[in-house]
Each structure stands twice: as C-alpha cells, then as structure tokens.
matplotlib code that plots the C-alpha trace (Angstrom):
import matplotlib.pyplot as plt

x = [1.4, 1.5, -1.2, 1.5, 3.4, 2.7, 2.6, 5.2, 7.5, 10.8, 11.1, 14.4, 13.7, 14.0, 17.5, 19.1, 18.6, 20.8, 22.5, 22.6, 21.9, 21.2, 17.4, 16.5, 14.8, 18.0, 18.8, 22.7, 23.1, 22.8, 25.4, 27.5, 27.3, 27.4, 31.0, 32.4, 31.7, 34.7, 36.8, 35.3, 35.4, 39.3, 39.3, 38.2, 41.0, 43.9, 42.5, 42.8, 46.3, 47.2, 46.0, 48.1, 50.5, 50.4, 50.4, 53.6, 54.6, 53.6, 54.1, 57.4, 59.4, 57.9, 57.2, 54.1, 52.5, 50.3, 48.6, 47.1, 44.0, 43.2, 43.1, 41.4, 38.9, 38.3, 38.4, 36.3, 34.0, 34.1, 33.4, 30.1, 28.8, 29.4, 27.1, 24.0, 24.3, 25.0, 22.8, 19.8, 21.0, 20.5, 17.2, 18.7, 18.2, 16.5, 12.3, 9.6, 7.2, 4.7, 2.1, 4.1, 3.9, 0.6, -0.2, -1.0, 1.3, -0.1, -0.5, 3.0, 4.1, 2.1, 4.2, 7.3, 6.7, 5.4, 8.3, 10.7, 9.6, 9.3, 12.7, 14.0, 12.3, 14.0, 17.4, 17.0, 16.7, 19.9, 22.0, 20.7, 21.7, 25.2, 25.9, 25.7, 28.1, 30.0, 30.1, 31.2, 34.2, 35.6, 35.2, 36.1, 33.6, 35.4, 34.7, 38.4, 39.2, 40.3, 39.6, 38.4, 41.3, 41.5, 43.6, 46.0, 49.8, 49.0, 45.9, 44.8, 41.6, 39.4, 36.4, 35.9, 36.2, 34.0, 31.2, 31.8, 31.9, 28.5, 26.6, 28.1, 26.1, 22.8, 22.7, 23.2, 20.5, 17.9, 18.8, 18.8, 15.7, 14.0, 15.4, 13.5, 10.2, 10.4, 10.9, 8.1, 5.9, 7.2, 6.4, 3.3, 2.1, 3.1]
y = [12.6, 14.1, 16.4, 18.8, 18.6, 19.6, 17.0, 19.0, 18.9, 16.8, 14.4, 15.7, 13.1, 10.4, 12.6, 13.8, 12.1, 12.0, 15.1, 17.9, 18.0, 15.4, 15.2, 16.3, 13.2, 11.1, 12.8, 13.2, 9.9, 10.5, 14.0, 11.2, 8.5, 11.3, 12.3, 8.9, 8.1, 10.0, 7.2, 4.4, 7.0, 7.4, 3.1, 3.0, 5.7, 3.5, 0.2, 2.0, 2.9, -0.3, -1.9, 0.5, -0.2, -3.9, -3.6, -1.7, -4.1, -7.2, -6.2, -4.0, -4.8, -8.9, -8.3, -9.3, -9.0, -11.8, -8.8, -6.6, -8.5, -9.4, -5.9, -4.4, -6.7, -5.9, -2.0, -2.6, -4.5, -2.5, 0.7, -1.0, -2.2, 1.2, 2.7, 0.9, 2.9, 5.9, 5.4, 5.0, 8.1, 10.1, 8.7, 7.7, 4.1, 2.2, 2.5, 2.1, 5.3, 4.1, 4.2, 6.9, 9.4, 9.2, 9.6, 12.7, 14.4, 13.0, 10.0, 9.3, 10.5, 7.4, 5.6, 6.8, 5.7, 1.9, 1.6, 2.5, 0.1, -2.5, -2.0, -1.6, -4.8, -6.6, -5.2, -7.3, -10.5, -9.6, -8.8, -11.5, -13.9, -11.6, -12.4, -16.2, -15.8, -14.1, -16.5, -19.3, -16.8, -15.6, -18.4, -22.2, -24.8, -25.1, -21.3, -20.0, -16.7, -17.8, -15.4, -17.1, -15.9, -16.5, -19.1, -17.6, -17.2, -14.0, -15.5, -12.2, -12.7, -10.2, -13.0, -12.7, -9.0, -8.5, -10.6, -8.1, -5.2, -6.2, -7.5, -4.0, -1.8, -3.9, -3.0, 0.5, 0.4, -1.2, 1.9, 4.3, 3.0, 3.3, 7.0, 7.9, 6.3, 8.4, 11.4, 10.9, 10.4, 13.4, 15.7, 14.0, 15.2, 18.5]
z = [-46.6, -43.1, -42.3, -41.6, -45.0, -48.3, -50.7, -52.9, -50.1, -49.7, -47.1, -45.4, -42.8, -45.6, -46.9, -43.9, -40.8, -38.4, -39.5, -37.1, -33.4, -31.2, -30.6, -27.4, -26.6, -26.7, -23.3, -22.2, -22.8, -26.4, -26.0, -24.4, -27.2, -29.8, -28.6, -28.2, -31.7, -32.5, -30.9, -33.2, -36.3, -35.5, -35.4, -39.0, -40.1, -38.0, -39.9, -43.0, -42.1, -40.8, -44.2, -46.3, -44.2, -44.6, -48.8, -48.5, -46.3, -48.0, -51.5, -51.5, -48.7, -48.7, -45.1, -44.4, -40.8, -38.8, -37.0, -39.9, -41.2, -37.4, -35.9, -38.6, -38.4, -34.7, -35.1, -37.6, -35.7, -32.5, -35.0, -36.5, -33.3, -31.8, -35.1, -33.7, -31.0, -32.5, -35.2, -32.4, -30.3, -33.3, -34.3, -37.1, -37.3, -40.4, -40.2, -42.4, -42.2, -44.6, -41.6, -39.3, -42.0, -42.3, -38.6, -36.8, -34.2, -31.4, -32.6, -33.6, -30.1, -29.3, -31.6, -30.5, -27.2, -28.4, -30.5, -27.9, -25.7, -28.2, -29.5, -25.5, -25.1, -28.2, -27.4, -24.0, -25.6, -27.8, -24.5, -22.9, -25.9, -25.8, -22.5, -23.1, -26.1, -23.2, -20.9, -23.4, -24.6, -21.0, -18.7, -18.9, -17.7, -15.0, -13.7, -14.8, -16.9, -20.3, -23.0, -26.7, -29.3, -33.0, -32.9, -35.5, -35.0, -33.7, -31.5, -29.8, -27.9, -29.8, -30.5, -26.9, -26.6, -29.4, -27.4, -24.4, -26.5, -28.1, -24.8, -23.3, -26.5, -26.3, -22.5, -23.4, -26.6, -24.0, -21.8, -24.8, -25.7, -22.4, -22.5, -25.3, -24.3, -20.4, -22.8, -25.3, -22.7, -20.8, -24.2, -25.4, -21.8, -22.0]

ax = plt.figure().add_subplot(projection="3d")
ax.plot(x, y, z, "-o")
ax.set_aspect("equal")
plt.show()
C-alpha cells in the first residue's frame, strides 16, 4: 500500500483507468489523440458492417466479395495501432505497480519521468525498425515508388500502408512520451 491509501481501499487505478479526462500531463497532444480515436472507433463499426455484409452476401445471395476479409483486416489494424497511442495518451497503458505503489509521491514523480524517457527511448528503436519495414514496402531497389500489396485478386496495397501507419504512431508515442516526461518534471518542480 501507498502511504496515501488505506489498505481497505480499492484500487480504481487498477479498475478504471483510462476512464475519464485526459490527464493533464498528456498535454494537447493527448486532447488531439483523444479525439481522433473516434475515427479508428468508427473503423471497427464499418468492419463489423462490412463482415455482416459479406455473410449475407456470401451465404444468401452466393455473392461473395474479394474485398471483405482484406479491408477489415486493415481497419482493423489501423484501429489497434491507433489504441497504443490512445491507450498511452490516457495513461492507460499495461504496468506493473508492484514497486510504484509502494513508492511515495515524489518518488513516483521520479518514476514517471524515468519511465517516460525509457519508453520514449524504446519507442525510437520501434520507429526506427518501422521505417525500414517502410522502406522495403514503398520503394523498389531501384529507388522507384511501388507500394507492397497483398497479392490477392483484390491486391490493395494495405501491407505497405500499415508499415507507414505504424512507423507514423511510434514517432508520435516517442513524442508522447517525451510530452509527459517535460511535464512530470515541470510538476515534480512545482
């Protein structure tokens, strides 16, 4: 236990993160994620329409699409690559607290901030191995533009906008990240 919790108490941290307002520390950037979210939220409602769709489709009418299975696999994937995101502007992401909780106020603002960094830091490598899934999915060897596709009758060239989509969000969580580290400093200084 916290020195500042009962031991009776309920850890709404461990219950209801995430729920509620932004924190502060997430800056406007986080305001900014928070309402995009509703894009990729709307992505996993169209790929559950699209998949209804496609049953009716497939097993009524025998009409079945080459598109279905495809695109909701992207939205899908765009919509859980956007959650990491999310989930870190909210403060919301997976931790173990078995030593935060057990830390004082100051010292977890300590924390906060060496965890930011750390996580800023590891977010780096994972958009710097992004960006050369990139540039094996957008350009040739020879230097031309040739987006990777599926290869399917469809073929759409979603593998290679997925790689942009997730070197673009680890740029952002290194950012996001940094963010919250300049603003636990700021407040364990005031």
């Amino acid at each position: 236990m916290t020195a500042d919790r009962h031991p009776d108490e309920i850890d709404l941290a461990a219950t209801s993160e995430g729920v509620g307002p932004i924190p502060a520390e997430a800056g406007t950037m986080g305001r900014i994620v928070d309402r995009v979210a509703y894009v990729f939220a709307a992505g996993i409602v169209v790929s559950a329409a699209v998949l209804l769709s496609e049953v009716f489709l497939r097993y009524v009418l025998n009409r079945p699409t080459i598109w279905a299975h495809e695109l909701t696999v992207f939205l899908c994937g765009l919509a859980f690559t956007f959650g990491g995101l999310y989930c870190t502007c909210r403060n919301s992401h997976i931790r173990v607290v078995l030593i935060y909780d057990w830390l004082s106020p100051g010292l977890r603002r300590i924390f906060d901030i060496v965890i930011s960094i750390s996580c800023a830091v590891a977010s780096g490598f994972f958009a710097y191995a992004a960006w050369h899934m990139v540039t094996r999915a957008v350009w040739t060897p020879s230097g031309e533009i040739r987006l990777e596709t599926t290869g399917s009758a469809w073929s759409p060239p979603t593998p290679a906008l997925i790689k942009i989509f997730i070197f673009v969000i680890m740029v952002l969580l290194v950012v996001q990240f940094l963010i919250f580290a300049v603003n636990y400093a700021r407040r364990a200084r005031g």
